[in-house]
VEXLODREN-729022 format. One record per residue (C-alpha): x, y, z; residue in three letters. Coordinates in steps of 0.1 Angstrom, whole numbers, plus 5000, padded with zeros to 4 digits. Layout:
% VEXLODREN-729022
XYZALA...
This chain:
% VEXLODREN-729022
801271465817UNK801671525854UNK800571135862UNK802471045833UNK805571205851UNK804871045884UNK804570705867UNK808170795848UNK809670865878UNK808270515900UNK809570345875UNK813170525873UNK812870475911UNK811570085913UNK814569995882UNK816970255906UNK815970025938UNK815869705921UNK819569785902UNK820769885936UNK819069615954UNK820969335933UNK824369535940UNK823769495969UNK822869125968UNK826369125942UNK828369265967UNK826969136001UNK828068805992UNK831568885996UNK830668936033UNK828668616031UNK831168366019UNK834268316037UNK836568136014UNK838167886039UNK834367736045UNK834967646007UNK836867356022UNK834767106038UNK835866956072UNK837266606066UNK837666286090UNK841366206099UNK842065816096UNK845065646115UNK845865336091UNK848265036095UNK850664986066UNK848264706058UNK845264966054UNK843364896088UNK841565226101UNK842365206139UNK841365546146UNK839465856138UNK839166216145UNK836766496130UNK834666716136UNK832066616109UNK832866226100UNK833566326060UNK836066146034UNK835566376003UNK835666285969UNK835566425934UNK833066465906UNK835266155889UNK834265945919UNK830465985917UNK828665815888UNK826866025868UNK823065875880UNK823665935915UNK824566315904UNK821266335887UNK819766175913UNK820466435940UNK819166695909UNK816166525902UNK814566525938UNK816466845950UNK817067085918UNK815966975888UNK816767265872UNK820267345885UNK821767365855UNK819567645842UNK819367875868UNK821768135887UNK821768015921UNK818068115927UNK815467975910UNK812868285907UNK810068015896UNK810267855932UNK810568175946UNK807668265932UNK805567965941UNK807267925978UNK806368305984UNK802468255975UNK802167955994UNK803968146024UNK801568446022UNK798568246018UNK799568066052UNK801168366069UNK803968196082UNK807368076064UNK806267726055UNK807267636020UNK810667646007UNK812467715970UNK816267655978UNK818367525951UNK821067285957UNK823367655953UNK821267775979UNK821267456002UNK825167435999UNK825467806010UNK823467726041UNK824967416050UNK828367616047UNK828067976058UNK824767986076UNK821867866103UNK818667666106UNK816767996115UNK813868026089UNK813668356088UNK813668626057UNK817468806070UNK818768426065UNK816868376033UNK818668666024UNK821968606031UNK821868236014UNK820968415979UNK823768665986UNK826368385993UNK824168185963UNK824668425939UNK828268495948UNK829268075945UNK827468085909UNK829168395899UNK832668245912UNK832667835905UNK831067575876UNK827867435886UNK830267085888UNK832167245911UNK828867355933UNK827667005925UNK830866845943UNK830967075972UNK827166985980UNK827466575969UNK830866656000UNK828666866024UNK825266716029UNK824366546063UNK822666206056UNK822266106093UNK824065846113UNK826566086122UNK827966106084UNK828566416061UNK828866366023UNK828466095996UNK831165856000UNK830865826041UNK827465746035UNK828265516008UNK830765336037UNK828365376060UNK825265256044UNK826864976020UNK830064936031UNK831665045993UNK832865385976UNK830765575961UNK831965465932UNK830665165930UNK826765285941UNK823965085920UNK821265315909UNK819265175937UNK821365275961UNK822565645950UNK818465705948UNK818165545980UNK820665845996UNK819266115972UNK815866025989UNK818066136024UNK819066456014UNK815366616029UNK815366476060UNK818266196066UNK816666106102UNK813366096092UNK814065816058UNK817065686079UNK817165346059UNK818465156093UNK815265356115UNK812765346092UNK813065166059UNK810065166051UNK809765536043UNK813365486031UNK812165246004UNK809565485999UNK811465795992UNK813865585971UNK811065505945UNK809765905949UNK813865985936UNK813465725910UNK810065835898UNK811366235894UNK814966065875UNK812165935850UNK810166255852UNK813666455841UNK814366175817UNK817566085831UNK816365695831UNK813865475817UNK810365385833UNK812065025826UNK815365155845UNK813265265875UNK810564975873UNK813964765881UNK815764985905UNK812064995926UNK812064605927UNK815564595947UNK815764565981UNK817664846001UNK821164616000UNK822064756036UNK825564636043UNK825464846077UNK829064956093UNK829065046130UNK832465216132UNK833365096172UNK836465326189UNK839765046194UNK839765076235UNK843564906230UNK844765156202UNK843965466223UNK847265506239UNK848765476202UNK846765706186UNK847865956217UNK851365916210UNK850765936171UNK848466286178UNK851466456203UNK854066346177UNK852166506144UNK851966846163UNK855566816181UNK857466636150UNK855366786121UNK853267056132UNK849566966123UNK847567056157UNK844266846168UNK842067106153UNK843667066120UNK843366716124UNK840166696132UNK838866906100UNK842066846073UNK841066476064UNK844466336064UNK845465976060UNK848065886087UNK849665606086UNK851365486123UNK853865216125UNK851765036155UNK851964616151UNK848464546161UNK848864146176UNK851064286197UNK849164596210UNK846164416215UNK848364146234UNK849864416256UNK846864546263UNK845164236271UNK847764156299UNK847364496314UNK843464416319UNK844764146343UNK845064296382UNK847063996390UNK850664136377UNK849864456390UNK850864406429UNK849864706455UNK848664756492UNK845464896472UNK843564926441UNK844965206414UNK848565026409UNK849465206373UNK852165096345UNK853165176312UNK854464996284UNK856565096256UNK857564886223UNK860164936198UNK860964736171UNK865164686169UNK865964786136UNK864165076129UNK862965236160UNK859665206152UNK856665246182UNK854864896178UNK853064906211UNK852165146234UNK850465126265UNK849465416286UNK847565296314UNK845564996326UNK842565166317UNK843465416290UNK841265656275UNK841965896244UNK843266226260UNK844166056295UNK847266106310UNK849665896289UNK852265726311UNK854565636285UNK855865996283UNK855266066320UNK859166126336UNK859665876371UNK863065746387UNK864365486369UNK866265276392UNK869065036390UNK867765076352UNK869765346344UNK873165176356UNK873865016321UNK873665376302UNK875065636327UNK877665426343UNK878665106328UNK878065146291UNK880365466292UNK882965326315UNK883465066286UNK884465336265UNK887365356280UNK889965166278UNK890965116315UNK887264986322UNK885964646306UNK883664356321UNK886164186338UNK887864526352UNK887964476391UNK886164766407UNK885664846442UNK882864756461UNK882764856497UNK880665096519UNK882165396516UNK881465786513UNK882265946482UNK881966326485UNK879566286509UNK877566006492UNK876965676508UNK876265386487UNK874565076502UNK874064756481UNK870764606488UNK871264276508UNK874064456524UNK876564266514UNK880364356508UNK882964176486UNK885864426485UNK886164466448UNK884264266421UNK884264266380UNK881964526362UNK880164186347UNK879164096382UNK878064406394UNK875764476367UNK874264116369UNK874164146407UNK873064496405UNK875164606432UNK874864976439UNK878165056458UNK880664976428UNK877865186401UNK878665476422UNK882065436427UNK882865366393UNK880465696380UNK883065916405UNK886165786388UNK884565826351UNK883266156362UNK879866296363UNK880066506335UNK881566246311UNK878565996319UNK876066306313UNK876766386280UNK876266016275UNK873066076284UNK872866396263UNK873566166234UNK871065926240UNK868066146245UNK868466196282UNK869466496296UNK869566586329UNK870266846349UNK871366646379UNK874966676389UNK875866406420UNK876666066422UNK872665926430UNK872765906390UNK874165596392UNK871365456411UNK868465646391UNK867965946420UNK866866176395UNK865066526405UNK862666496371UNK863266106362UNK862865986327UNK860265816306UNK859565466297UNK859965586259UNK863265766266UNK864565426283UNK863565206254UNK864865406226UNK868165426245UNK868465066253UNK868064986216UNK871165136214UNK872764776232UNK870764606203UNK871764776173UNK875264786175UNK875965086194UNK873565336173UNK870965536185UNK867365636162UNK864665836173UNK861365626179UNK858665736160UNK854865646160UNK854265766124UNK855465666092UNK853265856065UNK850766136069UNK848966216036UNK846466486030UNK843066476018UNK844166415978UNK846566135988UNK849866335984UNK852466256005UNK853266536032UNK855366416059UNK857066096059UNK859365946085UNK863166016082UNK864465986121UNK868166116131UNK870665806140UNK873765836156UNK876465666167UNK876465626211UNK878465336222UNK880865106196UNK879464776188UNK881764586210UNK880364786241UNK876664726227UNK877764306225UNK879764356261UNK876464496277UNK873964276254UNK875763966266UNK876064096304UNK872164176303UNK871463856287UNK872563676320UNK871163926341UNK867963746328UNK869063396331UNK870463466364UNK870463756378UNK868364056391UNK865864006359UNK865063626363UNK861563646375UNK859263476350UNK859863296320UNK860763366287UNK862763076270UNK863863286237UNK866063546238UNK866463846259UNK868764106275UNK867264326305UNK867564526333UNK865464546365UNK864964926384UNK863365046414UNK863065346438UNK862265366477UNK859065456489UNK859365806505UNK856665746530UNK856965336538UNK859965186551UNK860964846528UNK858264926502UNK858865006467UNK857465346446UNK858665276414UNK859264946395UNK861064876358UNK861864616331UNK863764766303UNK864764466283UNK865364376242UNK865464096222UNK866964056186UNK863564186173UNK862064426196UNK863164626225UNK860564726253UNK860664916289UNK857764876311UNK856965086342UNK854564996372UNK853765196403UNK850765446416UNK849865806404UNK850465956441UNK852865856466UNK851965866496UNK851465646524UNK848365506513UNK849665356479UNK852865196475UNK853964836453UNK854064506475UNK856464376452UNK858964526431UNK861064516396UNK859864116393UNK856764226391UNK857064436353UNK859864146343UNK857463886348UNK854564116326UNK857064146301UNK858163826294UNK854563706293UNK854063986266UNK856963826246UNK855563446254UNK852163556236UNK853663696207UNK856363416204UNK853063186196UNK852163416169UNK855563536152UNK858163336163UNK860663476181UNK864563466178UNK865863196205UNK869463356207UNK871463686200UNK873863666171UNK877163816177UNK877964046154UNK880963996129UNK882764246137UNK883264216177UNK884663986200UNK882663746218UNK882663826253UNK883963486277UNK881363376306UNK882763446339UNK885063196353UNK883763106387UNK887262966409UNK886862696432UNK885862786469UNK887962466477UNK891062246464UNK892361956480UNK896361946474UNK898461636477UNK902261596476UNK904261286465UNK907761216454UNK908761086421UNK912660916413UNK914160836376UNK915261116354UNK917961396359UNK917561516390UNK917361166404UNK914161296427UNK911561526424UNK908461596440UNK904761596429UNK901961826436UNK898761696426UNK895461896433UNK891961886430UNK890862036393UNK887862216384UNK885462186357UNK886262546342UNK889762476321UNK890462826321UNK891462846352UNK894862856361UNK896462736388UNK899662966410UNK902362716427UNK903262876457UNK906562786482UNK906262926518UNK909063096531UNK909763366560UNK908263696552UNK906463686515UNK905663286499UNK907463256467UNK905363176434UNK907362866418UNK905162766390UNK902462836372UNK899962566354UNK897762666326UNK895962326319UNK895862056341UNK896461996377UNK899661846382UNK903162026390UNK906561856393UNK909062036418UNK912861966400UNK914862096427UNK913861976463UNK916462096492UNK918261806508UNK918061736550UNK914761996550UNK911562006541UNK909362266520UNK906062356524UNK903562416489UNK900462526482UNK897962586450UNK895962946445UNK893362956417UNK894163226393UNK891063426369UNK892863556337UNK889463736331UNK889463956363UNK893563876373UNK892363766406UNK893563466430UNK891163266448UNK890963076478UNK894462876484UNK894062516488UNK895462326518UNK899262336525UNK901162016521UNK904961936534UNK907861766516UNK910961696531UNK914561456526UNK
């Protein structure tokens, strides 16, 4: 009775032990399993609208898929050769255990194992390589716990999502791209055995390494699908016959997309809040607005060192693209030699220039009634609250027209005109179109800015000229979708209206000839296009140039493109300067004209005035005088005159006399003038002034001729 007693109680205490040891297997798998490693890490694509995967990120390349997408003899495939009895058991399969255990004692070292595919998913998700028995452990905790809390199709998906099959590719559908270039979807029988037969050891069947075990492994996968009776000896006979079908895909990084797919990165975390980490594990679909002919032709001509002048190598640009209408990024260009994560010049801040003259000075002045293109404006060397001005040959013509002065890009009247529009009126210009600064003086005009601004700031706010006076934030990305295709973010940028659409067609039509002939002529480009040229002094080099821009549109696209070095110092400084980004940009525009024709003039808008070309007076007119007899009065006199080519130039009649000349006559079209009344026993003295009705300015008189009785 005693031993009985003892045996009574062993058992109490082996049941007590063995009840308390499965609570404890219950309940550690709570600690096991964290719930957020329930959601495999996915790759994030960047797409074209037409579908074209330009970019990746991940941390584990992985599209996943669902049970719907995998064909029901690649499932039983992986069951077959992993876990043939997955459906039967609850997480561990004690029959392995059993048989793995033996085997392990027999060789006194850890050498066989018994996981299930429960077992291998809990692993791959929550745990290490380490074969040891505190591992072994945990996996049937965090085994028992994904049984007890998901369907066995459920399980089945996760693992089909998780497993590693080599080649740097996670789960069934990446190695279905990878392997055959198709979705898992469409796998033959073959070819889901084939990856099955991976599942062991991916590296060591790797069907592009060694395909010979690879071929091998696939018939051992086909042979156990027969053994379960999940196809025919026939079915297998044939699937063993087939070759492996590789259709290999070597994804290769796009060297000339990097500098998009930085933009596109910086604005999903700025714009929509989704961080790198969470793209490189959430699997999102993001679709980017980027043209691809003409990024890659962008960032072909920035591989050429000849339009990149300096005193020494390491000359730098950047290169933004807009297209007109929407404000959509189509090219972007950090850097000559732009790597993903490198420092992306297109937001970088530097001086603008002479660039900024059209939207801090001359674009507002417009606004106002008193100043339009043919409004004479002062230009002279003068301080201005203890500013000096200087124009850049050094040249002086008293006063000129706001159309001149932009084409000429004359600095003295840009300053003088900012001082009489105010500093703070032309700022909150700026505040409107994207730029604010906290600069106060009068260097504005000219681009001295203490921070600068960046080539995408310029671009987007010289689209303004090209839409009609409205401004619309740029944006890199149109659609970002998460990992079951839903729409999350899609684009919806702010537009305002800046500048009325006749001060957008004044400054278009001024810019236009600042290409043809002014300041932005360099190179050619036969199509359309409005532009302005920009550059900054060298701080350290007398006569050399630190900073050079083109910001310039045509009825399709609007672009600004900045060259100069990193540093500045006396080492490094441009040996040429705004010609040298005009010229890059129009050979830009000339490539892509060959593939999508460009527009070879602006329209004018329907509801603005066309703005007149500048009358040019002659320098010189050669008068003559004459008499004339019939008629009432009996004689007269005749001033005849040398006419120019321009007939809207008129012409001021002018009588000399003692202290001011008189003005007799005016002639609006010709260049002929009859004098009625001519004094008797004296003579008179006449002479002919151009006149410009655009700018209200005389010319040069012409010779003085006498008539006398």
């Amino acid at each position: 009775m005693k031993r009985l007693k003892w045996l009574l109680l062993s058992f109490v205490f082996l049941v007590l032990l063995g009840i308390i040891g499965y609570a404890a297997i219950l309940f550690g798998g709570n600690f096991v399993v964290d719930e957020e490693d329930l959601i495999p890490d996915a790759t994030t694509t960047f797409e074209t609208r037409e579908g074209e995967v330009i970019g990746k990120l991940y941390n584990e390349n992985r599209i996943p898929v669902t049970m719907d997408d995998i064909p029901e003899y690649v499932q039983k495939a992986f069951i077959a050769i992993e876990d043939r009895r997955f459906y039967d058991h609850g997480g561990i399969d004690f029959r392995s255990v059993v048989r793995a255990v033996y085997r392990d004692i027999i060789a006194m070292d850890k050498v066989e194992g018994a996981s299930t595919i429960t077992q291998q998913l809990a692993k791959n998700l929550f745990l290490d390589n380490d074969k040891t028995w505190m591992r072994k452990t945990k996996e049937a905790m965090a085994a028992i716990h994904l049984e007890r809390n998901l369907s066995k199709d459920d399980i089945l998906e996760l693992y089909l999502n998780e497993i590693y099959f080599g080649e740097g590719v996670y789960g069934v559908e990446a190695a279905s791209r990878k392997f055959f270039n198709k979705s898992a979807s469409e796998l033959t029988l073959s070819e889901g055995a084939l990856l099955a037969g991976l599942a062991k050891a991916p590296n060591g069947y790797s069907p592009i390494r060694h395909p010979d075990k690879a071929e091998t492994r696939r018939n051992v996968v086909l042979k156990a699908m027969v053994d379960t009776g999940n196809i025919s000896t026939e079915e297998s006979v044939q699937a063993q016959g087939k070759t492996l079908g590789l259709d290999v895909q070597e994804y290769e990084p796009k060297p000339w997309a990097a500098s998009f797919l930085d933009l596109a990165v910086k604005e999903a975390a700025d714009k929509y809040h989704v961080s790198m980490k969470e793209l490189r594990r959430g699997g999102y679909r993001i679709v980017i607005t980027v043209e691809p002919e003409a990024q890659q032709i962008a960032y072909r001509k920035f591989q050429n060192k000849n339009y990149f002048p300096g005193n020494t190598d390491g000359v730098e640009g950047a290169f933004v693209m807009l297209e007109q209408q929407s404000g959509e990024i189509a090219a972007a260009i950090g850097g000559r030699d732009y790597k993903f994560g490198d420092m992306n010049r297109v937001t970088v801040k530097r001086q603008p220039g002479s660039a900024i003259k059209p939207l801090a000075v001359y674009g507002p002045a417009m606004m106002k009634e008193a100043y339009q293109p043919y409004t004479m404006i002062q230009d002279k060397k003068q301080a201005i609250d203890g500013y000096t001005a200087t124009n850049y040959d050094g040249q002086y013509a008293g006063s000129v027209s706001i159309y001149q002065a932009l084409v000429e890009s004359k600095n003295a009247p840009a300053v003088w005109l900012l001082n009489e529009i105010s500093v703070p009126y032309a700022k909150d210009y700026l505040d409107q179109l994207g730029m604010p600064i906290k600069d106060k003086g009068l260097a504005i005009a000219l681009g001295g800015l203490s921070k600068g601004v960046t080539p995408l700031q310029m671009a987007t706010s010289y689209r303004v000229f090209a839409s009609n006076g409205e401004r619309i934030d740029a944006y890199a990305i149109e659609q970002i979708l998460n990992r079951d295709g839903e729409v999350m973010h899609e684009a919806d940028p702010n537009t305002d209206s800046v500048f009325s659409p006749q001060v957008a067609w004044n400054i278009t039509s001024i810019l236009a000839t600042t290409v043809k002939d002014g300041t932005a002529s360099a190179g050619n480009f036969p199509k359309a296009l409005a532009g302005k040229t920009g550059s900054t002094k060298h701080p350290h080099v007398k006569d050399a140039v630190k900073d050079a821009w083109f910001v310039g549109f045509t009825p399709e696209y609007v672009s600004a493109m900045w060259m100069g070095y990193d540093q500045s110092d006396e080492h490094h400084y441009l040996t040429e300067g705004s010609a040298a980004p005009t010229r890059l940009t129009k050979a830009i525009l000339t490539e892509m004209d060959k593939h999508k024709s460009l527009t070879a003039a602006f329209k004018q808008p329907e509801n603005v005035a066309a703005l007149p070309e500048p009358i040019e007076l002659p320098t010189k007119i050669t008068l003559q005088g004459d008499y004339s007899f019939g008629g009432i009065p009996l004689l007269k006199g005749t001033l005849k005159w040398t006419e120019a080519n321009d007939e809207r130039i008129v012409y001021h009649i002018y009588r000399e006399e003692k202290g001011e000349d008189k003005q007799i006559g005016e002639v609006e079209d010709g260049n002929m003038f009859t004098i009625k009344r001519l004094p008797f026993f004296a003579s008179s003295r006449y002479y002919v002034v151009p006149f410009n009705p655009l700018t209200n300015t005389e010319g040069k008189k012409s010779n003085t001729v006498e008539l006398s009785l």
